[in-house]
Structure formats: C-alpha cells, structure tokens
N, C-alpha and C positions, 0 to 999 in steps of 0.2 A: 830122723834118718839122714837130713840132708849134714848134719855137723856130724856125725858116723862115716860116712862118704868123703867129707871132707878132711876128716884127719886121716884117711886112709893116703887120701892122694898128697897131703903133707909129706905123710910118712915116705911115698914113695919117690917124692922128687923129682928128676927128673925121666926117671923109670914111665912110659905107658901104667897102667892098669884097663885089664878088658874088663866090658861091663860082666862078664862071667865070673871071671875072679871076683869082680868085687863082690857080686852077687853070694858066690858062695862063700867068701869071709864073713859076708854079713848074713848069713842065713836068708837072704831073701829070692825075689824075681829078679830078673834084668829089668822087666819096666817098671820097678820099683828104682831102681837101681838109676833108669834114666832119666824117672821123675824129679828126682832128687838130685839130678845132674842140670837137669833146667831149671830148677829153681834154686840153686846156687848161681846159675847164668843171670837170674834174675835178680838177683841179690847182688849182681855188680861180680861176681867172680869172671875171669878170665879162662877158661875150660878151653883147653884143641882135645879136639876128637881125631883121631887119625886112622882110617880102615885097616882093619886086622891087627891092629897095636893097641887099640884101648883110647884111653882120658888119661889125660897129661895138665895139672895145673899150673896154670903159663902164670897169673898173675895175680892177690887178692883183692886187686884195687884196694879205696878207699873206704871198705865196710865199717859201719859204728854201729854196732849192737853190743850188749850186757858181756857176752863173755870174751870178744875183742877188748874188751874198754878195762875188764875186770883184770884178763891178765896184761896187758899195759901197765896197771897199776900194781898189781904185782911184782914185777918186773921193777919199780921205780920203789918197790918196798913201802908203798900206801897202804895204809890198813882202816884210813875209813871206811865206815861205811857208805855204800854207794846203792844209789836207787837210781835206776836209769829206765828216759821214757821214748819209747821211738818217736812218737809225738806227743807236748804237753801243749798248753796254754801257756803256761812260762813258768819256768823253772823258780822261779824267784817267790813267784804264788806260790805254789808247791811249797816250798821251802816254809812261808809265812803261815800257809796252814799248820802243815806240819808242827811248828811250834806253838800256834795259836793252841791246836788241842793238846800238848803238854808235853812234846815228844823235847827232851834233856839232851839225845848224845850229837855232838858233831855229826854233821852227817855234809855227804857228796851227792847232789844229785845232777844230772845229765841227760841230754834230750840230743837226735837226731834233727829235730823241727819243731820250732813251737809257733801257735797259733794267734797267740796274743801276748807275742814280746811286748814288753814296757822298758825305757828307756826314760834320761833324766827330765825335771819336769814334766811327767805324764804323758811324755810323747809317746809316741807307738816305735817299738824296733822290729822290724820286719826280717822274720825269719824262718827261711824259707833252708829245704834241704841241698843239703849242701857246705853248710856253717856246722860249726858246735856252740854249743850254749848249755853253761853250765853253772850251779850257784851252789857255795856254801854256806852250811847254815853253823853257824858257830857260838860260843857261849860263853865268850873271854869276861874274863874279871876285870875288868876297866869302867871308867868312866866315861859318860856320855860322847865329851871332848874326842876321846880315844878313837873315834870314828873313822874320821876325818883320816888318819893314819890304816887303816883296814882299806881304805880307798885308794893311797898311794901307794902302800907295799905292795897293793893287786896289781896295780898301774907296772911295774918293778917287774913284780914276776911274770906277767904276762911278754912283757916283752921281752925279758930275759927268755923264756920256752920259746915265742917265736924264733928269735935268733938263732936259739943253739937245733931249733927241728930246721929249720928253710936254710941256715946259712945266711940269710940276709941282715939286714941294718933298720931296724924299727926303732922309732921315737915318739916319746910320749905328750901331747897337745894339754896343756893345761884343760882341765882338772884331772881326767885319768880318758882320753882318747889315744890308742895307739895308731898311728900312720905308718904305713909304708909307700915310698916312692910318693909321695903329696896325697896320698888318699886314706880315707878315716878306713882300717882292719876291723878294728874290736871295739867295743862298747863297754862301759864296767858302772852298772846299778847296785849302789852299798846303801840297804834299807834296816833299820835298828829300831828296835824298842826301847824305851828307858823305863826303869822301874822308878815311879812316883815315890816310893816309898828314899832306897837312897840315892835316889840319880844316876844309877848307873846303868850298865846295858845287859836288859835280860837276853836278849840277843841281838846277832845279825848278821843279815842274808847278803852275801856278798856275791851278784849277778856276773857272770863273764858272756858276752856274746862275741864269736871270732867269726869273721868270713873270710874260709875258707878257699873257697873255689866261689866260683859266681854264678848264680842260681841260675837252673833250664829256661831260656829264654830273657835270662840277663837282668840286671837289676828295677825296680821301679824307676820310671823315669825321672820323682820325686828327690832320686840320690842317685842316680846314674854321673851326676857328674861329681859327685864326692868320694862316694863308697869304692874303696877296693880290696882284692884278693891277696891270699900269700900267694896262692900261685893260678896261672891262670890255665887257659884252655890246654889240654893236652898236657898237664905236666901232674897228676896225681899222681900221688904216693901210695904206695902201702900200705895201709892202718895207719894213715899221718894225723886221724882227726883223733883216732884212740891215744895215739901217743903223744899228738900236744896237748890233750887231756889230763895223761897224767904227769907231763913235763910242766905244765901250770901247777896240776896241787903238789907237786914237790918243791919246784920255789919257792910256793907262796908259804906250803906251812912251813919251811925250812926258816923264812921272815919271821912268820912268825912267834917260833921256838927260839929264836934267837934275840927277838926281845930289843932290836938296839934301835932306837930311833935315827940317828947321827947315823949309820950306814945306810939305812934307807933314805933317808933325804940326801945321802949325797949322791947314793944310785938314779935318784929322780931327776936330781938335777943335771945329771950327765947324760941323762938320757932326755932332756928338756928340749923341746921343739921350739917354745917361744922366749927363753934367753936372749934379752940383746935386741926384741924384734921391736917394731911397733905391730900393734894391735888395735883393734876396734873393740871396745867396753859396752858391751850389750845390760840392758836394764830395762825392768820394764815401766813403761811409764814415763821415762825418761830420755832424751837422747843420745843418741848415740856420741863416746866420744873415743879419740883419740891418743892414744899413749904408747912409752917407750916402756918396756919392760926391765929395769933393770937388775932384780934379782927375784929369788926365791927364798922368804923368809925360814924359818925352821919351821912355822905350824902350815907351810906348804903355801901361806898364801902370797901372791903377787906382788910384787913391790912396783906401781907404775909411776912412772913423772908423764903428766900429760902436758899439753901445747902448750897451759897457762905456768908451765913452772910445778903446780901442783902435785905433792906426792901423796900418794895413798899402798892401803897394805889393802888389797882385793881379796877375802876371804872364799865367798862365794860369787856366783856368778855365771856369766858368758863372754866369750870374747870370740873373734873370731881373727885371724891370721893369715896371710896366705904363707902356704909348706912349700 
C-alpha cells in the first residue's frame, strides 16, 4: 500500500492529492489511505498535509531500501545481481557464506545496518544506520597476487563516486582508507579464497563501509575523534546513499572490465594521502618507527627511507599519518 500511495504522490508532484482521491484511485479507505501516509512519514518521507488540498510530497530524504537501491542501479545500467538486507551482521559474511555453499554468479549485496561489521585485522567496524555497507562477491580468474589490486581499484572507485555524488575532494590513506577533510569516510575489507589446487582465487568478497551522515547520537567515543561524514547535520540528500551505491559498483566494475593495472596505480597514486609524508610504521611486536614516504611502487606497496638512511618497500602493514 504505502509504495502505491507513494507513486501516486510522485506522479503528482507538486499538485496536493486528497486522501479521497487517493482513496478512490486506490480502491481503498481514507484510513487506509492515512495509514500509509504515516508510515511513509516513518520511513523518513517528508509528507505536508495542508487542509482541504490533500498530501503534497515535499521531500524523500535519504531512504535505502531494495527498490530505491534497485532502480539507482538501473539507472547506472548495473545488471548484477543484488541482494539487499535492511539489517545484516555483515555483508561480507553474507557474501562468504554465500559462496562457501556454492553460489557461482557475481553478486551485489547491501545492507542499511549491520550488526557485526568486521574491519582489517579482526577489528570490529561499527555500523550503525545511517552508512551504507556494501560487498561484492566476485570470481575473477586471477591469481592469488591479484588481490592486492581488487583492494586498490576499490580504494579508486570509491573515492571516484564520493567525489562525483558530494562535489567534494577525498583521498586515499594507504592501504585503501578514504578521508575527507582529515577524517577516516569509508573502510574497504578484501577477503579471498585460494584454490590449493592451482593457486588461484576461487573468489573474493570485496567489503565497502561508507559513513554517510553521522549516526543518532554521534559516533562512539572510541573514533569520535577520527571517523567522519560526507555530509553532516542537516545536509541529506535524496536517495544519496542508493546512488552512491550504484556510483561505486559502476566505477569499480568499469576498473575492472578494463583490466589496465598502469591506470589504476596511477589513479591511486594521485589520489595518495601519504605521498611525500612522514609516517609512523606500525608492527606488531615491534617498535614503532619512523619514515618518509617516498613513493608508491607499482605492486601498491610503500617505498619508505626511515631516520637510519634505511629503505624498504612496505607490502603490508599499518602506518599511521596525520591528514
């Protein structure tokens, strides 16, 4: 009922509709009519009611449900499949089940909230409504190596969709964290399977977390001073989170139909946050040291000179920066 009512007052524009009319388009009651008008209310629509002129849809805020998300992608000419969860435990899980029990085709899945975001090294990503978080599961013919590249094209196209949805200027924190204005946005977990048999990858689940807007009651105090929004109090969009959704899976499979290593490393690197910096070399076990960054190899990893003179090519790792 309430997506009936709702394309009604689409359709209408800026025209009223009384609950009578609608009533009778729809073959229904009026308090069918207004139930369904509340719970679009609730659902974050923006509804004036104005006496003796009807319901007038002023605005659809930020809704992210299945057929917002669906035709987004439509629109962007996506024709994965997509499975989308108003709340999961994490999409990334999801996705590993998924293939764990045999499931073959690419697939898009997408969550409003999840409950037990996972983040690199086992950390917990807290994700709360308000974000999107989303993971593909894919099934590329490559080699194990090849990974490592799935994680920085993400890195690419993610902050390629922020840009071109907010207008703004995002850059990317070694290994694939994107920042805006000195604060960690999005999070990007790339988990693989290798076949023992020839070493290659039977698949992998490529995680995106984005925060969006800034959760009811503001973030945990644990990243309150790191974590930030594309946009903040008072500034939501219109189906901004559906259509940086599918402004993400267009960049990224556009990357990776296109196959060219050499453009996305150089897209990484120009969107590189610690180029040129000095950094703090995180390990565990070990102490912490200090180095200058001065480039970016082609397999993505770190090129540092630390205080002794010493250079190294940093593969994996932590560092941390001030943006």
């Amino acid at each position: 009922m309430e997506e009936k009512v709702l394309a009604l007052l689409r359709e209408s524009g800026e025209r009223p509709l009384s609950g009578e009319e609608i009533a009778l388009r729809l073959a229904v009651s009026r308090a069918a009519v207004w139930k369904a008008i509340e719970a679009l209310r609730a659902a974050g629509y923006e509804i004036e009611a104005a006496t003796r002129r009807g319901y007038r849809l002023v605005s659809e805020g930020d809704i992210l449900n299945e057929g917002i998300l669906r035709a987004a992608l439509k629109e962007e000419g996506i024709k994965l499949p997509l499975l989308f969860f108003r709340s999961v435990d994490s999409t990334n899980s999801e996705a590993k089940r998924l293939a764990a029990a045999g499931e073959k085709r690419d697939l898009l899945l997408a969550a409003a909230e999840q409950t037990a975001g996972r983040g690199r090294s086992g950390r917990s990503f807290l994700s709360p409504e308000g974000g999107l978080y989303m993971s593909f599961l894919l099934h590329p013919a490559s080699p194990a190596e090849e990974a490592m590249r799935l994680t920085t094209a993400a890195a690419v196209a993610v902050s390629r969709a922020i840009d071109e949805i907010s207008g703004k200027k995002t850059g990317i924190k070694w290994v694939n964290d994107i920042f805006l204005d000195g604060k960690k946005i999005t999070g990007i977990l790339v988990e693989a399977s290798v076949s023992l048999e020839n070493g290659g990858l039977e698949y992998a689940v490529v995680g995106i977390g984005v925060n969006v807007y800034e959760p009811r009651g503001g973030f945990d105090p644990s990243i309150r001073d790191v974590a930030g929004t594309i946009w903040g109090p008072g500034e939501k969009k219109d189906s901004a989170r559906a259509r940086l959704a599918a402004g993400i899976a267009k960049e990224y499979l556009a990357i990776l139909r296109e196959n060219d290593p050499e453009a996305v490393h150089r897209a990484y690197k120009e969107r590189s946050l610690v180029l040129g910096k000095r950094v703090t070399v995180l390990r565990t076990g070990r102490e912490e040291e200090t180095a200058l960054v001065l480039d970016l190899d082609e397999a993505e990893r770190l090129v540092l000179q630390y205080d002794n003179g010493r250079i190294e090519s940093l593969g994996t790792g932590e560092i941390r920066v001030k943006i």
